[in-house]
C-alpha positions in Angstrom: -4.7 211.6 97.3 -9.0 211.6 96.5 -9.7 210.4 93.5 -11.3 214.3 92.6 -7.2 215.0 92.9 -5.8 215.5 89.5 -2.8 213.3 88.9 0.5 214.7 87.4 0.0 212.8 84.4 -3.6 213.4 83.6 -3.1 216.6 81.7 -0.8 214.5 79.5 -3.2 211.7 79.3 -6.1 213.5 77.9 -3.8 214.9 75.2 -3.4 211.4 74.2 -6.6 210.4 74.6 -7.6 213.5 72.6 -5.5 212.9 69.8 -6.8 209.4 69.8 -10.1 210.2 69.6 -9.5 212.4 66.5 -7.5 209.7 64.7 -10.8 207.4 65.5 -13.0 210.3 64.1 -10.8 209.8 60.9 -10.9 206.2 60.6 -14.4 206.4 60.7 -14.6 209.3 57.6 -12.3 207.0 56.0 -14.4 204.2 56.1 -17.2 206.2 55.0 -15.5 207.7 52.2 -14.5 203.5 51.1 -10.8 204.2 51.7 -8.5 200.9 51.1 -8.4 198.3 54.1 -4.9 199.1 54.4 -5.0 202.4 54.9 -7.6 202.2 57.5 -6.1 199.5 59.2 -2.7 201.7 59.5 -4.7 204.0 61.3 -6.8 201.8 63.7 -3.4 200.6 64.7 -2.3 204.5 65.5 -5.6 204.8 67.6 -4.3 201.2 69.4 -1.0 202.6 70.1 -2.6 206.1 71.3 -4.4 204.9 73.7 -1.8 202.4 74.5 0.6 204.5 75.4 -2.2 206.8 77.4 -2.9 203.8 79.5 0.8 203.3 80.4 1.6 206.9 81.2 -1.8 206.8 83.4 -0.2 202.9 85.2 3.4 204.6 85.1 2.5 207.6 87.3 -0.2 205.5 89.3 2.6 202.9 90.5 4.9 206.3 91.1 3.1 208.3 92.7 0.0 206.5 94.8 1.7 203.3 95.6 4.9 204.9 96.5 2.6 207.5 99.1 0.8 204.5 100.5 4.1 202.7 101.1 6.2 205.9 102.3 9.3 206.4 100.9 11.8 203.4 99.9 15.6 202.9 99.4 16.6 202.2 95.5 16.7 198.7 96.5 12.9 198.5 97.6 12.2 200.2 94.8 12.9 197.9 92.4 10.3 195.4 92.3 8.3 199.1 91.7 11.1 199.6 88.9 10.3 195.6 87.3 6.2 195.8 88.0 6.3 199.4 85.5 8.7 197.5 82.9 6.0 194.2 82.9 3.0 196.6 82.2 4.4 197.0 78.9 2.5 193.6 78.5 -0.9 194.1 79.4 
């Protein structure tokens, strides 16, 4: 796969990223407008999550689909170091 290839999760990952960025657009009226602290930091942490959760759709299908091409197709035993690397990425 080129990296001009679109993966199968990039349409989903630019919704999120989308939705992020309006959320950040928002934060930003609402500091503007002198919204309470808490309010805007309830929504910086929606923007955090957003483009948390982008960034492990986008790891997700990376270690499914472009690691698993360049190692050619494994048992369910090979597979689950794959299986433990995608649960530890909740980390990062």
């Amino acid at each position: 796969m080129t990296e001009t290839e679109l993966h199968q999760s990039h349409p989903d990952v630019v919704q999120r990223l989308k939705r992020a960025s309006g959320h950040l657009q928002n934060v930003i009226a609402m500091i503007e407008r002198g919204r309470s602290c808490l309010e805007i930091a309830q929504q910086l942490h929606a923007v955090e999550k957003a483009v948390s959760a982008a960034k492990k759709v986008l790891i997700h299908d990376h270690i499914d689909h472009c690691l698993e091409q360049a190692v050619g197709p494994a048992s369910r035993d090979a597979k689950a170091p794959l299986e433990e690397f995608k649960n530890i990425t909740k980390y990062l």
